[in-house]
Backbone as JSON Lines, residues from 0, in Angstrom:
{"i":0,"aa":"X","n":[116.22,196.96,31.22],"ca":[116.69,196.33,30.0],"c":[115.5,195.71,29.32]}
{"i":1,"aa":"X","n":[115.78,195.89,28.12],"ca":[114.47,195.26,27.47],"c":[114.07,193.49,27.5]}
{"i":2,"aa":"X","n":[113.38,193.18,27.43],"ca":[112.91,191.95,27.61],"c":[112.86,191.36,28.71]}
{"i":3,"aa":"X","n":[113.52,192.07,29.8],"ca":[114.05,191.46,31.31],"c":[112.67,191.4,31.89]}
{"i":4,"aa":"X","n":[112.49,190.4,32.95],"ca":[110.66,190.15,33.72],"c":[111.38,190.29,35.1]}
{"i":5,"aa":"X","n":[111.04,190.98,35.84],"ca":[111.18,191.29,36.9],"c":[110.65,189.81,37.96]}
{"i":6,"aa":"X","n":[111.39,189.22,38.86],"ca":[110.84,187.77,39.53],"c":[109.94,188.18,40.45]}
{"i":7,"aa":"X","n":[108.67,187.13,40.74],"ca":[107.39,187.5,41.01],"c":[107.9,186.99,42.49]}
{"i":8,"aa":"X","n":[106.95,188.3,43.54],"ca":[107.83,187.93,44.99],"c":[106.36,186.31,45.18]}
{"i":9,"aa":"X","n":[107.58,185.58,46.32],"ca":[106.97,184.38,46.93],"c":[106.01,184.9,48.17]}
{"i":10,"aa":"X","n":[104.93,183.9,48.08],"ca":[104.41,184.65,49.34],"c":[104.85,183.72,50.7]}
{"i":11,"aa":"X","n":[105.14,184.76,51.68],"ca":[105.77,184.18,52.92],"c":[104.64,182.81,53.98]}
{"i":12,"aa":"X","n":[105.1,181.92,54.36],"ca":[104.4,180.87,54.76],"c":[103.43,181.58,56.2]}
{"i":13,"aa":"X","n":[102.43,180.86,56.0],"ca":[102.01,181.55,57.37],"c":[102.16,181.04,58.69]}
{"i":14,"aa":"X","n":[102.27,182.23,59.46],"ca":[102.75,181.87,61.2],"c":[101.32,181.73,61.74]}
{"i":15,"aa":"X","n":[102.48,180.42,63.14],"ca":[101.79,179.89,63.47],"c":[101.2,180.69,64.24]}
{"i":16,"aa":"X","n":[99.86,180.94,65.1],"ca":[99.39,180.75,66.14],"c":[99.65,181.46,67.07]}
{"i":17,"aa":"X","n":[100.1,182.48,67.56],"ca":[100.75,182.88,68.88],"c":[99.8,182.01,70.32]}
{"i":18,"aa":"X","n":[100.61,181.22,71.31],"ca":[99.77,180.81,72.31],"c":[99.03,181.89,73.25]}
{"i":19,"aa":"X","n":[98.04,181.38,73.77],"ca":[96.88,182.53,74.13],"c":[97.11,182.52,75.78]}
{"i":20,"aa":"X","n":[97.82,180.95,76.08],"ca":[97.92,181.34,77.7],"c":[96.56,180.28,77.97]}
{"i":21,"aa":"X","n":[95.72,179.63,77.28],"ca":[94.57,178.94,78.02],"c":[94.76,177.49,77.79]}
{"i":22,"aa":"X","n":[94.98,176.61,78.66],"ca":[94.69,175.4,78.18],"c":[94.0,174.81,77.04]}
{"i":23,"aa":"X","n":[94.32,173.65,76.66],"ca":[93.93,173.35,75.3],"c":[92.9,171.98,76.61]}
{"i":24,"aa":"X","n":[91.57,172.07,75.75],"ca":[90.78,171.41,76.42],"c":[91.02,170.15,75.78]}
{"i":25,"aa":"X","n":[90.77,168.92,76.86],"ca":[91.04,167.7,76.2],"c":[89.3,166.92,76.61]}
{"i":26,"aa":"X","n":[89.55,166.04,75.29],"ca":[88.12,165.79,75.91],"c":[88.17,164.35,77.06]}
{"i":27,"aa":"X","n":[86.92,164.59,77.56],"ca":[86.4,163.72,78.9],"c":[86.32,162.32,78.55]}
{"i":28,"aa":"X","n":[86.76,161.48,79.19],"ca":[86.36,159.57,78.57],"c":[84.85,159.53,79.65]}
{"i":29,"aa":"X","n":[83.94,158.88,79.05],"ca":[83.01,158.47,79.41],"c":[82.41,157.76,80.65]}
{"i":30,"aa":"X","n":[82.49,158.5,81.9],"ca":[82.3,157.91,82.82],"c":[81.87,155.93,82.85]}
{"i":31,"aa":"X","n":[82.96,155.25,83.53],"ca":[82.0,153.77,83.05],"c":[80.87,153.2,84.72]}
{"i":32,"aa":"X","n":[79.76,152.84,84.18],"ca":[79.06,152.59,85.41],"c":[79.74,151.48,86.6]}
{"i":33,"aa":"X","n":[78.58,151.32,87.64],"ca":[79.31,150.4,88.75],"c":[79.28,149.21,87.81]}
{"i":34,"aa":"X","n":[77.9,148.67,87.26],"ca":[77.93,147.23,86.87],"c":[79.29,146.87,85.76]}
{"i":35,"aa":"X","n":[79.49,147.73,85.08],"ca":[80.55,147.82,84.31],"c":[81.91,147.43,84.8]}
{"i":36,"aa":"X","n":[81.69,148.08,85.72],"ca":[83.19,147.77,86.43],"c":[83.17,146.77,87.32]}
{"i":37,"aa":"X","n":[82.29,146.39,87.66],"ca":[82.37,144.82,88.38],"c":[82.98,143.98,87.33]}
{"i":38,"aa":"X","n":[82.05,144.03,86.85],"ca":[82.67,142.56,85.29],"c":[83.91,143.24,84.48]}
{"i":39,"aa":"X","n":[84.54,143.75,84.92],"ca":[85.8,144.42,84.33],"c":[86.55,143.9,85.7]}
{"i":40,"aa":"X","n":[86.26,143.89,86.74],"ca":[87.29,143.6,87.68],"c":[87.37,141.98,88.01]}
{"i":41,"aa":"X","n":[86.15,141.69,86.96],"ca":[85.96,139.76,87.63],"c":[87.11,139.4,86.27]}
{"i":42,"aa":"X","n":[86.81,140.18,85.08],"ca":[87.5,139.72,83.56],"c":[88.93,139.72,84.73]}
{"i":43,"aa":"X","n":[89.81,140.67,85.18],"ca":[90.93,141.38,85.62],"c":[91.29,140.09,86.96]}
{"i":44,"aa":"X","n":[90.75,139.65,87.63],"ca":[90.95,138.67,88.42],"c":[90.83,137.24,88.21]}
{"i":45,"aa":"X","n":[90.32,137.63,86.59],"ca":[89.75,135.6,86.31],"c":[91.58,135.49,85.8]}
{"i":46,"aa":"X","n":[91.68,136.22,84.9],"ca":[93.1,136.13,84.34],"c":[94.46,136.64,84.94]}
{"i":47,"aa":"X","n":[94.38,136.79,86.13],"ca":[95.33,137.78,86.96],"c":[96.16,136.12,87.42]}
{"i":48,"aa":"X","n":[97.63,136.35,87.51],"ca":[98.09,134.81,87.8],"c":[98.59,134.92,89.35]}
{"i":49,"aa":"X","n":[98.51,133.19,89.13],"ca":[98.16,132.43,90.49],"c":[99.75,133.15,91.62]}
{"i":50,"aa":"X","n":[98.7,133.24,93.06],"ca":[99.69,134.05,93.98],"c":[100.95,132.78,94.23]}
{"i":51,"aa":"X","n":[102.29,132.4,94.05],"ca":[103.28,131.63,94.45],"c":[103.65,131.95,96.08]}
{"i":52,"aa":"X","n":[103.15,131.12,97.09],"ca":[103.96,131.42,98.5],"c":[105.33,131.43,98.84]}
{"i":53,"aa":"X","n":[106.16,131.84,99.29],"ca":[107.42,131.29,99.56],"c":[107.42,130.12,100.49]}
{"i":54,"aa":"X","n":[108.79,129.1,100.02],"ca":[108.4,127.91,100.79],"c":[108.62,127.99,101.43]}
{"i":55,"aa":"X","n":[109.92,128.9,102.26],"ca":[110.53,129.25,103.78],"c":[109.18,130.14,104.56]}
{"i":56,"aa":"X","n":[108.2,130.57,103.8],"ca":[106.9,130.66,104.74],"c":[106.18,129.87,105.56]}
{"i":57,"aa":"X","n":[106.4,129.97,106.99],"ca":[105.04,129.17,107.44],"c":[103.72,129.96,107.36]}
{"i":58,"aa":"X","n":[103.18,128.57,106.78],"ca":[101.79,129.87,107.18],"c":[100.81,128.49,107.92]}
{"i":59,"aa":"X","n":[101.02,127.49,108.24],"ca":[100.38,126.66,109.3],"c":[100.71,126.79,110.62]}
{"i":60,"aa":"X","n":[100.05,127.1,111.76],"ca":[100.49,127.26,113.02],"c":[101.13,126.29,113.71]}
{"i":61,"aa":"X","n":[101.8,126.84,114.65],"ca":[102.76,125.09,115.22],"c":[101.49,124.24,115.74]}
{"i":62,"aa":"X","n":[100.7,124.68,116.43],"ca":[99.56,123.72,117.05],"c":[99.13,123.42,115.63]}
{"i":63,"aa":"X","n":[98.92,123.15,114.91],"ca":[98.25,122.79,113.7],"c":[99.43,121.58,113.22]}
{"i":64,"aa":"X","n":[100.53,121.7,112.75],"ca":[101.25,121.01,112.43],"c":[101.57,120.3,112.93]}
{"i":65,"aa":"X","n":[102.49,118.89,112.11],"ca":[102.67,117.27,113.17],"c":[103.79,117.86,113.17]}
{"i":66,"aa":"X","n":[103.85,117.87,114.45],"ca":[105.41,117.39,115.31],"c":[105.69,116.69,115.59]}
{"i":67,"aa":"X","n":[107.16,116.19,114.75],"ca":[107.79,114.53,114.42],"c":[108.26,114.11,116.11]}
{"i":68,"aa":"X","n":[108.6,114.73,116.98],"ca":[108.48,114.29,118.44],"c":[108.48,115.04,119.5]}
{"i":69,"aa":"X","n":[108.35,115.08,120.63],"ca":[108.53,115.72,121.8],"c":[110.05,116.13,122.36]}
{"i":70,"aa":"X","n":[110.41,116.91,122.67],"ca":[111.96,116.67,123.11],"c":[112.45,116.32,124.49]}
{"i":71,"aa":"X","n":[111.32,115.79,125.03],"ca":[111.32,115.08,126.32],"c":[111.46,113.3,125.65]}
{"i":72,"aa":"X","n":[111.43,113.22,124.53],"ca":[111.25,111.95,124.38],"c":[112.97,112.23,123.71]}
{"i":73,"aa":"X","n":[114.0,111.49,124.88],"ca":[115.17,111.89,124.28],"c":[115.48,111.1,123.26]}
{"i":74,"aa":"X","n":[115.21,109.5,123.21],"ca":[115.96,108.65,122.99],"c":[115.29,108.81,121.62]}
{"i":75,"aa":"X","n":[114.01,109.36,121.09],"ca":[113.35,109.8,119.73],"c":[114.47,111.07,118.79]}
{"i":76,"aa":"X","n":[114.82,111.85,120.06],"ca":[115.06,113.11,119.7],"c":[116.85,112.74,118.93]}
{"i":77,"aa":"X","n":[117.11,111.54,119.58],"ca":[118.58,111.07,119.17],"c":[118.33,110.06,118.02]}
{"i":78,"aa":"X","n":[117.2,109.55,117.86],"ca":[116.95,108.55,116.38],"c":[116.17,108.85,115.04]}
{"i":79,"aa":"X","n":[115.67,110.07,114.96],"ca":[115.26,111.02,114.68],"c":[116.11,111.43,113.28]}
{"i":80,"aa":"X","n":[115.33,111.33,112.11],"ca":[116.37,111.8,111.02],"c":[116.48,113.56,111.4]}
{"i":81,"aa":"X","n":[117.73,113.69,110.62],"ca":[117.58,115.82,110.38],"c":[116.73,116.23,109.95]}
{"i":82,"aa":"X","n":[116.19,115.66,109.31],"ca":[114.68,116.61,108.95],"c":[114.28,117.09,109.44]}
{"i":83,"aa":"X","n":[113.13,115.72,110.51],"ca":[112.76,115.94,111.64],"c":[112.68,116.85,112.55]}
{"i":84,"aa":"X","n":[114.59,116.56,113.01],"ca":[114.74,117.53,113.98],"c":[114.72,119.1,113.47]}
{"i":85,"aa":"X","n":[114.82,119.21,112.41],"ca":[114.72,120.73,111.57],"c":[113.5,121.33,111.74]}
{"i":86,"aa":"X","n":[112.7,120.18,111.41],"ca":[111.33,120.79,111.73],"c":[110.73,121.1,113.47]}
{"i":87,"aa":"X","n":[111.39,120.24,114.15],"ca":[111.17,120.65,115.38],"c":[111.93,122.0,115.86]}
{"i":88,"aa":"X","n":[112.78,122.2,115.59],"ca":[113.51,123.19,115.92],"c":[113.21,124.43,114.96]}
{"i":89,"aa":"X","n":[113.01,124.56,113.9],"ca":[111.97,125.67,113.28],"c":[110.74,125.97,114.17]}
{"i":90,"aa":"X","n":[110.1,124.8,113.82],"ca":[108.78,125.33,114.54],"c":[108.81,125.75,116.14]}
{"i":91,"aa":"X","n":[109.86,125.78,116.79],"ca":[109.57,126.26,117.89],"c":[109.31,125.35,119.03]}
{"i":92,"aa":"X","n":[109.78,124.65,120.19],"ca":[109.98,124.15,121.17],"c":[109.26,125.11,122.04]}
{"i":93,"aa":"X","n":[107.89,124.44,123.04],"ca":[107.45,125.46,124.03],"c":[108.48,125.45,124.69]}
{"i":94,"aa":"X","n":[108.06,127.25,125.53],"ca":[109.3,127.7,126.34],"c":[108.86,126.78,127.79]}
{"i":95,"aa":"X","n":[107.52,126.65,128.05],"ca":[107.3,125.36,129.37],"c":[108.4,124.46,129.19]}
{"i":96,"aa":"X","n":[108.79,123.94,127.96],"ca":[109.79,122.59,127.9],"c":[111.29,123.16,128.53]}
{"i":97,"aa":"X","n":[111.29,123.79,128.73],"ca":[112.9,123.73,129.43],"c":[112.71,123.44,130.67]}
{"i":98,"aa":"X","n":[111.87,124.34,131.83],"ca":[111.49,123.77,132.97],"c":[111.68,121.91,133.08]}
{"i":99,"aa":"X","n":[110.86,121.24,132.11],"ca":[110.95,119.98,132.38],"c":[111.73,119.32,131.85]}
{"i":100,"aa":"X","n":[112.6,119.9,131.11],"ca":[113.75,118.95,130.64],"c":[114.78,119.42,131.9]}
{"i":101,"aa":"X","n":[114.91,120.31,132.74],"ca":[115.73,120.7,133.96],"c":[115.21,119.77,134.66]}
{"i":102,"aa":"X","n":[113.78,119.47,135.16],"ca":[113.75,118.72,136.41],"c":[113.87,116.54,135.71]}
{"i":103,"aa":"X","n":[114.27,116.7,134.5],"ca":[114.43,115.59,133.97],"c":[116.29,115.29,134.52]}
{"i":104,"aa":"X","n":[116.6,116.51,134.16],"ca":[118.34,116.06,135.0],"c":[118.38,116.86,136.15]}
{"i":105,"aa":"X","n":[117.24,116.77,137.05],"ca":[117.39,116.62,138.42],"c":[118.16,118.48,138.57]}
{"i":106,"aa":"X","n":[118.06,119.37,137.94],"ca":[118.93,120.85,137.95],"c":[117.66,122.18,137.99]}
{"i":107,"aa":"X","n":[118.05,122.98,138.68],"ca":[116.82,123.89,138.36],"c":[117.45,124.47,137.08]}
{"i":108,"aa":"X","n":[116.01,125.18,136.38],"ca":[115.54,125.88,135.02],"c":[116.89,126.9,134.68]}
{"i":109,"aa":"X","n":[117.39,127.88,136.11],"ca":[118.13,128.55,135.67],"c":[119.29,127.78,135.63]}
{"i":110,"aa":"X","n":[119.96,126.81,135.86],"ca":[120.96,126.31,135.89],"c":[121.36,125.69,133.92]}
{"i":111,"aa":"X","n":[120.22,124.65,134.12],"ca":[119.8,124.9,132.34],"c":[120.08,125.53,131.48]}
{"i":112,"aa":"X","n":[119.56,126.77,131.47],"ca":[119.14,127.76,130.81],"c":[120.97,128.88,130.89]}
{"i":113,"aa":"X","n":[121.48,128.46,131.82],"ca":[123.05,129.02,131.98],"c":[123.74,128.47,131.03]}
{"i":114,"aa":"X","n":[124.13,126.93,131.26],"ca":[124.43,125.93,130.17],"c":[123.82,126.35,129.06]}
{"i":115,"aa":"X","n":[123.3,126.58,128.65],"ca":[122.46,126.55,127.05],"c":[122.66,128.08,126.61]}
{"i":116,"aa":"X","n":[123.44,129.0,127.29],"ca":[123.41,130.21,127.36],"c":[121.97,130.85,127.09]}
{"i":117,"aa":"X","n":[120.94,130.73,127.52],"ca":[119.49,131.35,127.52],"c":[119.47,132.25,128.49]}
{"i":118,"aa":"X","n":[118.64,133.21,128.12],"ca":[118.21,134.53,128.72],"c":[117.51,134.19,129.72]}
{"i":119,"aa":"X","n":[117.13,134.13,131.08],"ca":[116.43,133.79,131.91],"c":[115.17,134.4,132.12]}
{"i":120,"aa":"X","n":[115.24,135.95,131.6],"ca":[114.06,136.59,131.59],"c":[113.1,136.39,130.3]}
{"i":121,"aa":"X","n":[113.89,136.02,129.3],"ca":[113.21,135.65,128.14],"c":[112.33,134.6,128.12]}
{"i":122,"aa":"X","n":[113.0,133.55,128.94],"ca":[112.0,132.13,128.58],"c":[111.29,132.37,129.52]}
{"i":123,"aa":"X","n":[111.38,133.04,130.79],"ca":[110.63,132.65,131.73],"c":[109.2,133.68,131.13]}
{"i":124,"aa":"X","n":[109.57,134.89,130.6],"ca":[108.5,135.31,129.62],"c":[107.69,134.48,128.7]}
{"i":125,"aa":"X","n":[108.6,133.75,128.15],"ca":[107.86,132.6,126.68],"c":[106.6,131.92,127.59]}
{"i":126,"aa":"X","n":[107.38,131.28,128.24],"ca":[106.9,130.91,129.36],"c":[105.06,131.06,129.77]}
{"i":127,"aa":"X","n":[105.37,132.03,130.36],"ca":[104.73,132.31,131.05],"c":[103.25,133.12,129.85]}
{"i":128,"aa":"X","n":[103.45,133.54,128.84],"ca":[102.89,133.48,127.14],"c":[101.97,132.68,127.04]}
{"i":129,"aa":"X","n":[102.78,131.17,127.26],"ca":[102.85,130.29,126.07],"c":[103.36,130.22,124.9]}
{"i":130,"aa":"X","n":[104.64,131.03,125.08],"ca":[105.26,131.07,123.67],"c":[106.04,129.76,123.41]}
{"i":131,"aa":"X","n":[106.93,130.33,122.68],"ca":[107.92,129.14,121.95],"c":[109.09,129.27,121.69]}
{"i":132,"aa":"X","n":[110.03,128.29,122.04],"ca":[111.24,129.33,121.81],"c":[112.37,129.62,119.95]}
{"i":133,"aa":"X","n":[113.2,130.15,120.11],"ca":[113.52,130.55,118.65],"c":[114.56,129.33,118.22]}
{"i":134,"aa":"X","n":[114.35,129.38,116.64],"ca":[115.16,127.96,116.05],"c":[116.27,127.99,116.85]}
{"i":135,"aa":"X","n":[117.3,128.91,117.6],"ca":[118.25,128.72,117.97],"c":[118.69,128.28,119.24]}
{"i":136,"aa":"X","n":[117.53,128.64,120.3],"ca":[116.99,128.41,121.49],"c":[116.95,126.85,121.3]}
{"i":137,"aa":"X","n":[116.05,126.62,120.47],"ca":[115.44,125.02,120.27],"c":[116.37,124.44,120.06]}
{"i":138,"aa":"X","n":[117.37,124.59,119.15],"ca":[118.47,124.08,118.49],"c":[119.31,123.41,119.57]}
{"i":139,"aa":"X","n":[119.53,124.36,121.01],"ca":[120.46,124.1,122.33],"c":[119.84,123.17,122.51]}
{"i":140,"aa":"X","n":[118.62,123.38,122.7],"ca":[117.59,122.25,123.82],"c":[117.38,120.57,123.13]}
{"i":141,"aa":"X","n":[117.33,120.82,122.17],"ca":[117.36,119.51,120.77],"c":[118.68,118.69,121.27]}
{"i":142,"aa":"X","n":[120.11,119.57,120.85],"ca":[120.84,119.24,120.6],"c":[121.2,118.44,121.99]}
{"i":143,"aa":"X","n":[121.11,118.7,123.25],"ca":[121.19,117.98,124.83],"c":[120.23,116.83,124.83]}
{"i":144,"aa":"X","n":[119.02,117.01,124.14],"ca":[118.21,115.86,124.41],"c":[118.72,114.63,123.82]}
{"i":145,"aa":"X","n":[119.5,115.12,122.56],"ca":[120.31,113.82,121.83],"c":[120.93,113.08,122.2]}
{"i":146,"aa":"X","n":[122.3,114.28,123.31],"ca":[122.63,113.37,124.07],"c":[122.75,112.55,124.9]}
{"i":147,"aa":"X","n":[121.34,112.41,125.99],"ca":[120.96,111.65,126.69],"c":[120.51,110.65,125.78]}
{"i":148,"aa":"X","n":[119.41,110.62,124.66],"ca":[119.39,109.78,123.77],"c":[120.45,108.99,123.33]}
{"i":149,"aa":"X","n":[121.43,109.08,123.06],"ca":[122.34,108.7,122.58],"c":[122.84,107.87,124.05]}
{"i":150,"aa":"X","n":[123.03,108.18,125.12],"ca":[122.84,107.05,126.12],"c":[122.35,106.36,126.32]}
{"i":151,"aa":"X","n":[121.15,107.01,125.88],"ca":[119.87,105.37,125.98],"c":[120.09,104.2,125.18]}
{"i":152,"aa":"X","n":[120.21,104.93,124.24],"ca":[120.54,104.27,122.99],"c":[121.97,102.95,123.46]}
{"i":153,"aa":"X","n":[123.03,103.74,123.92],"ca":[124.45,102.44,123.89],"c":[123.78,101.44,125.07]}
{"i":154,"aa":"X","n":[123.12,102.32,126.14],"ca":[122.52,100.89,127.24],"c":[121.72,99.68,126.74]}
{"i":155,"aa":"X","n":[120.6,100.28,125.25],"ca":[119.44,99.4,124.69],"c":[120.27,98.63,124.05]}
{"i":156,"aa":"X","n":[121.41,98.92,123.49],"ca":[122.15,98.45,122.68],"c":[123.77,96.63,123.22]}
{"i":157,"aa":"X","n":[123.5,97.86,124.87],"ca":[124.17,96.26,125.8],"c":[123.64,95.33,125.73]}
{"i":158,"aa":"X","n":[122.19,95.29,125.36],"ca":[121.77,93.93,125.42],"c":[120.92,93.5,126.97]}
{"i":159,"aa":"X","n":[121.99,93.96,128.17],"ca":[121.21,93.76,129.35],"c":[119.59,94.21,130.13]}
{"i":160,"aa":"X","n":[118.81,93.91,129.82],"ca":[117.55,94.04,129.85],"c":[117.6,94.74,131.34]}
{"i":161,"aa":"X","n":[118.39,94.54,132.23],"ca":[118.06,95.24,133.84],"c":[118.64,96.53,133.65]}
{"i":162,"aa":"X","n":[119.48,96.31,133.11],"ca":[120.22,97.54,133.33],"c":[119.61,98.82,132.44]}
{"i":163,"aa":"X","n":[118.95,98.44,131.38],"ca":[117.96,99.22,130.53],"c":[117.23,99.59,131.28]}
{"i":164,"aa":"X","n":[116.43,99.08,132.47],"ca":[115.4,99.53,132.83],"c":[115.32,100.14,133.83]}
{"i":165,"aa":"X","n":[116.4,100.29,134.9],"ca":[116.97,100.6,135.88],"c":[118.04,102.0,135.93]}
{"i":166,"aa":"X","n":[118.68,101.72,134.45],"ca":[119.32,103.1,134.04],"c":[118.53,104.65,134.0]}
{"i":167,"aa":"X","n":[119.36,105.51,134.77],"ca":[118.49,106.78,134.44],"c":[119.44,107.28,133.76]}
{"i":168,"aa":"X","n":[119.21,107.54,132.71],"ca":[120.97,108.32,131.0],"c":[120.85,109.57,132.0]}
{"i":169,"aa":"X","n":[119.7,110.51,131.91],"ca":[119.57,111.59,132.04],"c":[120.31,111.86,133.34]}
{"i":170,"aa":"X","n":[119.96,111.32,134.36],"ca":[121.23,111.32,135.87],"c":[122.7,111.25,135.34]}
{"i":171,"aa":"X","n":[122.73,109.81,134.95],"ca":[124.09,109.86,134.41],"c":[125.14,110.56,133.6]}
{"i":172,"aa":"X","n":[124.09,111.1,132.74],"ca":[124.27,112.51,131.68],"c":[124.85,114.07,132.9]}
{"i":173,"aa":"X","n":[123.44,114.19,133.38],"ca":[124.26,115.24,134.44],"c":[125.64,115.09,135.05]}
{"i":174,"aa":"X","n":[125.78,113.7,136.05],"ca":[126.7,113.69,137.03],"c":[127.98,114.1,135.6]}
{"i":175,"aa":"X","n":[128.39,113.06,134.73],"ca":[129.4,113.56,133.44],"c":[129.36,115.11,133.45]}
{"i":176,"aa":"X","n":[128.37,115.54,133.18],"ca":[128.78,116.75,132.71],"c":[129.13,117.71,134.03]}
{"i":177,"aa":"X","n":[129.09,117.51,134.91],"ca":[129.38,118.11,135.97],"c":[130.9,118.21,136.95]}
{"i":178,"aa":"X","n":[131.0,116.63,136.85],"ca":[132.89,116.76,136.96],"c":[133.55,116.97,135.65]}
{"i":179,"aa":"X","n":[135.27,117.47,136.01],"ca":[136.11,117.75,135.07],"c":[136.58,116.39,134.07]}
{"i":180,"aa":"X","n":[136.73,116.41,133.36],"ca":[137.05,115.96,132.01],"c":[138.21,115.72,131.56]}
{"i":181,"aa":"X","n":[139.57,114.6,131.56],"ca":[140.62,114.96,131.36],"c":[140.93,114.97,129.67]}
{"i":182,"aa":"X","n":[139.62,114.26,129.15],"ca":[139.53,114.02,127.89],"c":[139.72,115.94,127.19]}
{"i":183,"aa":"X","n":[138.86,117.1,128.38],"ca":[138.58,118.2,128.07],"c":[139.71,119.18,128.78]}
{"i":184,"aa":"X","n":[140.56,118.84,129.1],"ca":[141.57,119.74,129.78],"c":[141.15,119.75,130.99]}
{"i":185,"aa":"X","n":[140.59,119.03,131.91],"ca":[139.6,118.78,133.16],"c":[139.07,119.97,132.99]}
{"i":186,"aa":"X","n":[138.2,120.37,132.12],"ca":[137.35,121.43,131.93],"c":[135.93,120.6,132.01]}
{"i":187,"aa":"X","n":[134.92,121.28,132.62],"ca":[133.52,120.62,133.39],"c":[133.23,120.61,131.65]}
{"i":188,"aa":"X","n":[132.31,119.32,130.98],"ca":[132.02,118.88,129.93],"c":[130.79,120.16,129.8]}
{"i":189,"aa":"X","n":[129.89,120.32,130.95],"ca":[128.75,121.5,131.0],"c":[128.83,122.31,130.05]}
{"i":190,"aa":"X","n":[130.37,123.0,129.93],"ca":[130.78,124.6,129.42],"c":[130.53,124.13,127.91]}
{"i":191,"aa":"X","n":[130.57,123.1,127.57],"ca":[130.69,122.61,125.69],"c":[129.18,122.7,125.31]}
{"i":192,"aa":"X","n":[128.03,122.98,125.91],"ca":[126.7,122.6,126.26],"c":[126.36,123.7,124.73]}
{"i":193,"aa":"X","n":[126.76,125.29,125.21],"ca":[125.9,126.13,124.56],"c":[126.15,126.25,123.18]}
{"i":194,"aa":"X","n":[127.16,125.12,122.08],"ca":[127.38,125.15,121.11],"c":[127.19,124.28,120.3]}
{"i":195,"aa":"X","n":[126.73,124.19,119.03],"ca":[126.58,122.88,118.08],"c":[127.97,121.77,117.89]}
{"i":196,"aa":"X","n":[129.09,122.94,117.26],"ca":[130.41,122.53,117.69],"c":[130.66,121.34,119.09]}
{"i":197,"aa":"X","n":[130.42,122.07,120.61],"ca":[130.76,121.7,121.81],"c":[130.25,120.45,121.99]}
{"i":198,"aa":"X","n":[128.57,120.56,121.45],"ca":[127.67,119.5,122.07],"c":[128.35,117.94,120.81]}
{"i":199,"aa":"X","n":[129.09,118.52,119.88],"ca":[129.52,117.17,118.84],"c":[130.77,116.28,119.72]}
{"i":200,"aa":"X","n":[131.57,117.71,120.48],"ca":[132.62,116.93,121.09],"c":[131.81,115.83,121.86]}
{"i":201,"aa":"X","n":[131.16,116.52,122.86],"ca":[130.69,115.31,123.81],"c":[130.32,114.52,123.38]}
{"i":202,"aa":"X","n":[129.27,114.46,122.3],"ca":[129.15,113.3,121.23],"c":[130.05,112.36,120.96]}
{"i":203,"aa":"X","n":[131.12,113.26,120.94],"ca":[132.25,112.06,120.09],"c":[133.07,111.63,121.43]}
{"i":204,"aa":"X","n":[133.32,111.86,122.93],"ca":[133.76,111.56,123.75],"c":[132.43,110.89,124.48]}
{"i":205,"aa":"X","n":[130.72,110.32,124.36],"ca":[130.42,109.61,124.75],"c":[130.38,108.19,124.08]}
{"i":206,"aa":"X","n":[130.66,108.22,122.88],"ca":[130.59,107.38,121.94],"c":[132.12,106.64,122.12]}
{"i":207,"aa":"X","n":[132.82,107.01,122.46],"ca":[134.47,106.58,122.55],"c":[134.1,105.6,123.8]}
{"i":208,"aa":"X","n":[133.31,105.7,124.93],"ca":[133.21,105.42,126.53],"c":[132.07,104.18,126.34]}
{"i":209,"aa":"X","n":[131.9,104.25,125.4],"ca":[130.83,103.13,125.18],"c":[131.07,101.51,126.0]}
{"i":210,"aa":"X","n":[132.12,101.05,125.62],"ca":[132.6,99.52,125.89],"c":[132.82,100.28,127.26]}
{"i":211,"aa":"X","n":[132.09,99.33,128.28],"ca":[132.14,99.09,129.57],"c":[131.86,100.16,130.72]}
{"i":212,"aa":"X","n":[131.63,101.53,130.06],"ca":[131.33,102.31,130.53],"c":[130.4,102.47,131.56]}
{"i":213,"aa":"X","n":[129.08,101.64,131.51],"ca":[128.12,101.93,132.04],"c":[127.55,100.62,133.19]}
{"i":214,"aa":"X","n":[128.69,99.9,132.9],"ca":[128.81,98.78,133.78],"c":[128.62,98.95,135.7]}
């Protein structure tokens, strides 16, 4: 048709690239020297923040640390805030100390160590170490020393100066725990020994016996 312009073709965009299969090289960072990296690791540690310990960490050894008392020292071990005794009984009671808290109530080690439900091969291992025994171990052994303490304690407390000095709690402590109990179903007071629970009863049935008891 006359005057008609035929439309001019577009030219098609060009393709990309077909991949060749070779890595695309990347370039290298600049090796950094030793001195370089020293003072890059002092910058990295000056500003690096402060290490926080946990507080349930010990990190002081028991020989290093004050121990608020001995647990041969009963009548301490019974006046003694909880703290205290927390800390003694965390840190570990030598396993030697049971031996002598047995020949303190006149009983051999294994007899002890029955009462307190303890492993016999265990301590006599600690033992024999120099180890120490575990918060829960300690915890038994603590918790008996109190209560001889706590005898000492109502005798200092009679007033009678002979009889303070002449009293052995710890004898007297045994022979109690050794006969039946009617306070306990005449059940031997001994058997209440290996529990926090048990050792409160006796607590609360030596404390009742107080007036005239020891007369």
């Amino acid at each position: 048709m006359a005057g008609r312009t035929e439309p001019k073709a577009t030219a098609s965009p060009p393709r990309a690239p077909r991949p060749t299969g070779k890595p695309i090289a990347r370039k290298s960072r600049p090796a950094v020297s030793k001195g370089k990296a020293k003072v890059i690791a002092k910058k990295m540690a000056f500003h690096a923040p402060p290490v926080v310990k946990s507080p349930g960490r010990r990190t002081t050894p028991p020989e290093v640390m004050q121990i608020p008392f001995d647990v041969l020292d009963f009548r301490r071990a019974y006046s003694a805030s909880p703290i205290d005794r927390m800390v003694v009984i965390r840190t570990g009671i030598p396993a030697t100390s049971v031996n002598k808290v047995a020949k303190r109530f006149n009983i051999t080690q294994e007899e002890l160590m029955a009462r307190l439900g303890m492993s016999k091969s265990t301590i006599s291992r600690k033992a024999k170490e120099g180890g120490r025994l575990t918060p829960e171990q300690s915890e038994r052994l603590v918790g008996m020393a109190k209560l001889v303490g706590q005898v000492e304690a109502i005798i200092e407390e009679s007033g009678d100066p002979e009889t303070s000095g002449e009293f052995n709690a710890a004898a007297w402590l045994e022979d109690w725990l050794s006969h039946p109990n009617p306070a306990l179903g005449n059940v031997l007071p001994s058997t209440y020994l290996d529990t926090h629970e048990g050792r409160e009863v006796l607590s609360r049935l030596i404390a009742q016996m107080q007036s005239g008891a020891y007369a």
